[in-house]
C-alpha positions as CSV (number, residue, x, y, z in Angstrom):
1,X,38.2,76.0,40.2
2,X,36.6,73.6,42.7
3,X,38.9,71.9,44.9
4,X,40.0,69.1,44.3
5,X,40.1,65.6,46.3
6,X,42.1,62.8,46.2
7,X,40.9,61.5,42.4
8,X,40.4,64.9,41.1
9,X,43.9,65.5,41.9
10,X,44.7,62.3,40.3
11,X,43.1,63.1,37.0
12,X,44.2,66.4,37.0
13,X,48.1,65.1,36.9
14,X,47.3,62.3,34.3
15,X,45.5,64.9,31.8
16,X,48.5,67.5,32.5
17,X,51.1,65.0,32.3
18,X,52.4,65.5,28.2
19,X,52.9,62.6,26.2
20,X,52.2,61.8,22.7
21,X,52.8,58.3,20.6
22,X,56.7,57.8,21.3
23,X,57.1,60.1,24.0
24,X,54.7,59.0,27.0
25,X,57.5,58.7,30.3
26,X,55.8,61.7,31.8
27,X,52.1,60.1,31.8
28,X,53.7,56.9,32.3
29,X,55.6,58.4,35.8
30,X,52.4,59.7,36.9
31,X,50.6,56.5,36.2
32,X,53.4,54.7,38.4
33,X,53.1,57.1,40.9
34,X,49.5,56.0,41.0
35,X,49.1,52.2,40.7
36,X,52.5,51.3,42.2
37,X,51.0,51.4,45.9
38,X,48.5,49.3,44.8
39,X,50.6,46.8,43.1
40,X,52.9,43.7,43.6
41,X,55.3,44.4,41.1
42,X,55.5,46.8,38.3
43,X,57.2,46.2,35.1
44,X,57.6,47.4,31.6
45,X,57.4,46.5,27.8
46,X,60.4,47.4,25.7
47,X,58.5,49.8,23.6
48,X,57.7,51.8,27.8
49,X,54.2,50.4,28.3
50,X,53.6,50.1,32.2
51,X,52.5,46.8,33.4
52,X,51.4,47.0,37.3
53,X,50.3,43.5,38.5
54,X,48.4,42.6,41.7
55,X,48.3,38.8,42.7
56,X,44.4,37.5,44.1
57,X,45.2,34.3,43.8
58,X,48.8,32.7,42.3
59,X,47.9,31.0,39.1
60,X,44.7,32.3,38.8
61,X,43.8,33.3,35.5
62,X,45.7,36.6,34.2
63,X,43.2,39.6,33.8
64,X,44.4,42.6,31.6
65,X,43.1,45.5,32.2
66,X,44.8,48.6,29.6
67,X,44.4,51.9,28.8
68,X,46.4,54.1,26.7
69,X,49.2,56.8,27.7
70,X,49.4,58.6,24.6
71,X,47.4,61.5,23.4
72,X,47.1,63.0,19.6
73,X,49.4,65.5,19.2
74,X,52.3,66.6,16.7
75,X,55.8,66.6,16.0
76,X,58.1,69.0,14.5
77,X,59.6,67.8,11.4
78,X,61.4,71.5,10.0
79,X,62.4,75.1,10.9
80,X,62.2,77.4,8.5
81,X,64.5,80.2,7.7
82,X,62.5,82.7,9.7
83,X,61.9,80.5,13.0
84,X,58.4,79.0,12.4
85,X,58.0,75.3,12.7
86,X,56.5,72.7,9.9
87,X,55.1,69.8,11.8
88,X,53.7,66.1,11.6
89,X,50.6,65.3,13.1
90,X,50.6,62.2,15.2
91,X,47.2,60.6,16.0
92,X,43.9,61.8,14.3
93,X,43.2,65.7,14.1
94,X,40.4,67.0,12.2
95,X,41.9,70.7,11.1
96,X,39.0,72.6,11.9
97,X,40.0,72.3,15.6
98,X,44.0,73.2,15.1
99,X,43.9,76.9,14.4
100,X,44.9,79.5,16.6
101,X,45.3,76.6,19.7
102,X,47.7,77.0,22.1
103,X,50.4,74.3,22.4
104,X,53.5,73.7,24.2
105,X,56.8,72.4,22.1
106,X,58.8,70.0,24.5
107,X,62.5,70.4,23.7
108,X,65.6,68.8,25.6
109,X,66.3,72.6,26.9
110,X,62.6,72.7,28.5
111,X,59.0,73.8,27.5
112,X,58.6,76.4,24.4
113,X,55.0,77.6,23.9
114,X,53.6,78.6,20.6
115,X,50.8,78.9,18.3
116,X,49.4,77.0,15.4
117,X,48.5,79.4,12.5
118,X,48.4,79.8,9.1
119,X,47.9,82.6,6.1
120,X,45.3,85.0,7.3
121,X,41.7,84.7,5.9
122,X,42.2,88.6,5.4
123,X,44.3,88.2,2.4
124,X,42.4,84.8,1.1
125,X,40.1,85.1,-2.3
126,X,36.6,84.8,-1.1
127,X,36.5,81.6,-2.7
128,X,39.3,80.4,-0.2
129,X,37.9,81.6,2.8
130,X,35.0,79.4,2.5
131,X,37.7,76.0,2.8
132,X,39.0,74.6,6.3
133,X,42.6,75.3,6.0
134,X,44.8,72.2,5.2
135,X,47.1,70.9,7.9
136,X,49.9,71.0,5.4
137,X,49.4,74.5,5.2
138,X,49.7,75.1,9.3
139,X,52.7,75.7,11.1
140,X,53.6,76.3,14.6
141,X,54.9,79.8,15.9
142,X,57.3,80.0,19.5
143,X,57.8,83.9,17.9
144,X,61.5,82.9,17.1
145,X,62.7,85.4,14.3
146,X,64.7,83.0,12.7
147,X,66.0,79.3,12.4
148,X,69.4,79.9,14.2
149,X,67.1,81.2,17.1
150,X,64.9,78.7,17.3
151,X,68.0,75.9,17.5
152,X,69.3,78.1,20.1
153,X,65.8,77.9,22.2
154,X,66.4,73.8,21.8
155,X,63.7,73.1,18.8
156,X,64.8,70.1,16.7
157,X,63.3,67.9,14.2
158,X,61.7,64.9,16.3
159,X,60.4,67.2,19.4
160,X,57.0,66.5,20.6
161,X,54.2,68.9,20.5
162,X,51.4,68.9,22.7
163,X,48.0,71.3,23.1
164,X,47.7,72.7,25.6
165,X,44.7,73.1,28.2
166,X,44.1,73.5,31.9
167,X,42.4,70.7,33.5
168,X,38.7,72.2,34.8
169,X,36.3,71.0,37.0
170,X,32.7,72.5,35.5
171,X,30.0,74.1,37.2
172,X,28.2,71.0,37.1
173,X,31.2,69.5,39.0
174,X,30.3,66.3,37.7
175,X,31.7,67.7,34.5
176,X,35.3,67.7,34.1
177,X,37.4,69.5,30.8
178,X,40.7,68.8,30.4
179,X,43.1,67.7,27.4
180,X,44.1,64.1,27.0
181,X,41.4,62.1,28.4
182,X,41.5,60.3,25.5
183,X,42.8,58.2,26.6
184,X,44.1,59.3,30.6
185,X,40.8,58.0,31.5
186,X,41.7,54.8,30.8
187,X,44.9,54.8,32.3
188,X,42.8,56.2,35.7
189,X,40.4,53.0,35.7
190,X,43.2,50.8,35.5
191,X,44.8,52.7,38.8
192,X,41.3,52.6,41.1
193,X,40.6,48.9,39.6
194,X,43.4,48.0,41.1
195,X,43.1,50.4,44.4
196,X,39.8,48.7,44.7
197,X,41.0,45.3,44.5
198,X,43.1,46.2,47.3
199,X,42.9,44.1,50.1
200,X,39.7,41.9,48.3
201,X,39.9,38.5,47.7
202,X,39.7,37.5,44.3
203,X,40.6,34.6,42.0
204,X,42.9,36.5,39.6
205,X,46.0,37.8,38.5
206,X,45.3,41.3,37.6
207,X,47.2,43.2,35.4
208,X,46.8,47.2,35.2
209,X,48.3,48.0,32.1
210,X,49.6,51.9,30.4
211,X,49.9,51.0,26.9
212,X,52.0,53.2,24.9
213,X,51.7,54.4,20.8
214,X,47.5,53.5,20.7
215,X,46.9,56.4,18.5
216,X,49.4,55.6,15.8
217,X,48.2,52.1,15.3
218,X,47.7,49.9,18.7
219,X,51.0,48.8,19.1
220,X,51.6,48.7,22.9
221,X,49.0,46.8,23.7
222,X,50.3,44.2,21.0
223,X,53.4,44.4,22.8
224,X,52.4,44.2,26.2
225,X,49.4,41.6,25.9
226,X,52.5,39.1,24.4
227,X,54.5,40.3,28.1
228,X,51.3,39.6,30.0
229,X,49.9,36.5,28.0
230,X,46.3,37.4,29.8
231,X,42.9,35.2,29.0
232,X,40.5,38.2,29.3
233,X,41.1,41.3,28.1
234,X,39.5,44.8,29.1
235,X,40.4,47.8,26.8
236,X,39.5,51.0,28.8
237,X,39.0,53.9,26.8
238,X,36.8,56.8,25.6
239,X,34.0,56.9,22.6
240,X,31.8,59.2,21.5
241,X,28.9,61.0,23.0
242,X,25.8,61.4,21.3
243,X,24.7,64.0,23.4
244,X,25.7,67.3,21.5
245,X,23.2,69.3,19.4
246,X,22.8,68.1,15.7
247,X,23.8,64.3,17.0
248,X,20.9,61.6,16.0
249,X,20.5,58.5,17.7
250,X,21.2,57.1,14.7
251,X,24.8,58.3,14.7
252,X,25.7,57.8,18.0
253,X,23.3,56.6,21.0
254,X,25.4,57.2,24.3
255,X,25.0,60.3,26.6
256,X,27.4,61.3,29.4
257,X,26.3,60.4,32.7
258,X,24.4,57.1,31.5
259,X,27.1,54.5,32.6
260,X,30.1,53.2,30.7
261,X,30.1,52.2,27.1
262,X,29.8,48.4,26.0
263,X,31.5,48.2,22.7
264,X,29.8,45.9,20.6
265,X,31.9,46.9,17.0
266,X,33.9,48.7,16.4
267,X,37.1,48.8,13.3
268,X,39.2,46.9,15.3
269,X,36.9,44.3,16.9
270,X,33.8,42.2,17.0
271,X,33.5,42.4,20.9
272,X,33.3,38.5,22.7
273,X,30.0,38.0,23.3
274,X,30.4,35.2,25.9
275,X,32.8,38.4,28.2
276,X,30.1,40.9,27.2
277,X,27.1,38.9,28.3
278,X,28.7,38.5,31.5
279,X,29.8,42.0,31.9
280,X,26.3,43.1,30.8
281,X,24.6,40.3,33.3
282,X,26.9,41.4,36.0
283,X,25.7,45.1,35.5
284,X,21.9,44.2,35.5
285,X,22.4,42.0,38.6
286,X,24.1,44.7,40.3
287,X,22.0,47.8,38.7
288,X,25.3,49.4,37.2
289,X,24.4,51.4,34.7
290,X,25.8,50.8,31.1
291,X,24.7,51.9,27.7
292,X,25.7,49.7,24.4
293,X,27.6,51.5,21.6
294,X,29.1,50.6,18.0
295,X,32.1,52.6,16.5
296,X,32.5,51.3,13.0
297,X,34.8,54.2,12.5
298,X,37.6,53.7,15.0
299,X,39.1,51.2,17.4
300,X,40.6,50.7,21.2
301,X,43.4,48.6,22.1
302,X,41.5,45.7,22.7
303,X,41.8,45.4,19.0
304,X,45.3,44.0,19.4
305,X,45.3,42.2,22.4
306,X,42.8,40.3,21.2
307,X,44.8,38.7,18.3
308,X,47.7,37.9,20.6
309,X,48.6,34.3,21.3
310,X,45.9,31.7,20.6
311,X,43.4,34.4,21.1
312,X,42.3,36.5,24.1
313,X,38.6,37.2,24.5
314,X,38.4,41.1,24.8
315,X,36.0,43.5,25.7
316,X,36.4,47.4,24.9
317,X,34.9,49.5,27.8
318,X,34.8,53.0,27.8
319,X,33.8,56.5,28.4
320,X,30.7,59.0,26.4
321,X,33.5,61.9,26.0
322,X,32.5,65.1,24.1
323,X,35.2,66.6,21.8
324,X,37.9,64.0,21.4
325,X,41.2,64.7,19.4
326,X,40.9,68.4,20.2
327,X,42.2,70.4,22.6
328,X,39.8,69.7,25.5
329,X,37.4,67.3,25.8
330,X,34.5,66.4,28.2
331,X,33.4,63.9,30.6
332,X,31.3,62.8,33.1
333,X,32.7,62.0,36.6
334,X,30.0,59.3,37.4
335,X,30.6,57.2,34.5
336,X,34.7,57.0,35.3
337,X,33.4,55.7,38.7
338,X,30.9,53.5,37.4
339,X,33.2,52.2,34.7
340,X,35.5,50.9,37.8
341,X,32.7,49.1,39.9
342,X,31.8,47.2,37.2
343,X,35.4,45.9,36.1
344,X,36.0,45.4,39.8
345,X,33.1,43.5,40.5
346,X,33.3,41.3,37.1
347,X,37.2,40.7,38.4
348,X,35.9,39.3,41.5
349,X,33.4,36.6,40.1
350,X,36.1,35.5,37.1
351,X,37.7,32.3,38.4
352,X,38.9,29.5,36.1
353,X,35.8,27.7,35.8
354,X,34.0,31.1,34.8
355,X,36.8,31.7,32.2
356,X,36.5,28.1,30.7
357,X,33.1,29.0,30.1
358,X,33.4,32.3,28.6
359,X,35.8,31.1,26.9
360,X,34.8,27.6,25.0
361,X,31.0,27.6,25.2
């Protein structure tokens, strides 16, 4: 592996750190560990979101900036007589990525790895070969020979799963592989907006926010945004990367490496257009690449912020990331940096005035 500098090493923490919808205190200590030196006072939600907020200018206008802590993952909900584990997913999995993956079963005795199989094709009708196997049909193997065994390792009902994958800088070492960037990424742009913001002048209260339970329905952002009470709204995030063979234009437009995401649509959201002109017309005037995107088929957690209070104009911002909801995904380095510049510089140029505007015209 390449070695790493300061944000690599950063990244590599956040992606390693295991925590799915419910369970998020690891990624949520390394996030602290991150933003704290950057903030004037960190605080939390009572569902564990991370709120980290850095003061420009007292009573300036309150500028959220969130990404998730959880990843997709899965949780055991039985032991069978003979030691193998039933589970729950939690998040979005597609089954054809599940089988055979390495994951790691996080009990309150330590870390248990294991396997996710299922009934071997070998003794399948042909007929049944040819079908993705369900994920009710999956289980989890820690190669316990029975259920007393597995109690006795620390499994229970409740304990999170997570996949597991080492965090890999590519050849290309703009390309970086790891698990979890959906949505660690996120949580990463909130830490260096704020590092950035550092010692700048700026008309804003700026809040760096690790939301928790995204995946399973947006719920710390609701939670948080009614802690924060911002009037802009920045939900940083991954989306899909149209990049891969057999992807048209038609079906998704972005490529890694092109700049940041502006999300336009997606299931959660019509995007402000008075915040995304000015995000866009900062970008032009400052030649930051961006690259518009629609994602009828999923949402970010800008989707509940947004419906907080009397309303909170919102922008989703994100990252071309190949592979999401598997075990390793894909990004591009330079877009995580450019995705930063271009919240810190449309930070520095929101004052009241500019928010009124956005706002109410």
């Amino acid at each position: 592996m390449a070695k790493l500098d300061e944000t690599l090493t950063m990244l590599k923490e956040l992606t390693d750190a295991k925590g799915i919808p419910g369970n998020e205190r690891e990624p949520r200590a390394v996030m602290k560990k991150y933003i704290e030196p950057f903030a004037d006072k960190v605080t939390y939600d009572h569902l564990g979101s991370i709120i980290a907020k850095k003061v420009g200018k007292k009573g300036g206008p309150k500028i959220m900036v969130a990404g998730h802590l959880d990843e997709v993952g899965f949780m055991v909900t039985q032991i069978d007589d003979k030691g193998f584990l039933r589970f729950q997913t939690v998040g979005g999995w597609w089954s054809q990525v599940m089988l055979a993956q390495r994951v790691t079963i996080v009990t309150r005795k330590g870390d248990l790895t294991g396997v996710i199989g299922s009934k071997p094709p070998h003794i399948l009708p042909p007929e049944a070969r040819k079908k993705p196997v369900e994920i009710k049909d999956m289980f989890i193997d820690i190669g316990a020979s029975s259920r007393d065994e597995a109690t006795e390792w620390g499994v229970k009902p409740g304990d999170m799963v997570v996949p597991y994958f080492e965090f890999t800088v590519m050849n290309n070492e703009k390309m970086l592989l790891a698990k979890a960037w959906d949505n660690r990424i996120g949580c990463a742009i909130a830490i260096d907006v704020l590092k950035q913001l550092s010692g700048v002048e700026h008309p804003n209260v700026v809040y760096g926010v690790g939301t928790v339970q995204e995946e399973v329905g947006l719920r710390g952002a609701r939670t948080s945004a009614q802690k924060i009470e911002p009037v802009i709204a920045f939900g940083v995030d991954v989306g899909i990367a149209g990049d891969t063979p057999g992807i048209s234009e038609k079906e998704a437009l972005s490529k890694m490496g092109k700049g940041p995401q502006i999300i336009i649509y997606d299931a959660s959201m019509v995007s402000h257009k008075g915040l995304r002109d000015f995000v866009t017309d900062t970008a032009d005037e400052l030649g930051i690449p961006y690259q518009f995107d629609a994602v009828p088929g999923g949402g970010t957690d800008s989707g509940s912020i947004h419906l907080t209070h009397k309303g909170v104009p919102a922008l989703s911002i994100t990252i071309a990331t190949r592979y999401i909801h598997s075990h390793a995904a894909m990004l591009h380095r330079d877009d995580f940096e450019n995705a930063v510049k271009l919240i810190v510089e449309v930070i520095k140029r929101l004052d009241q005035e500019t928010v009124d505007r956005i706002t109410f015209d």
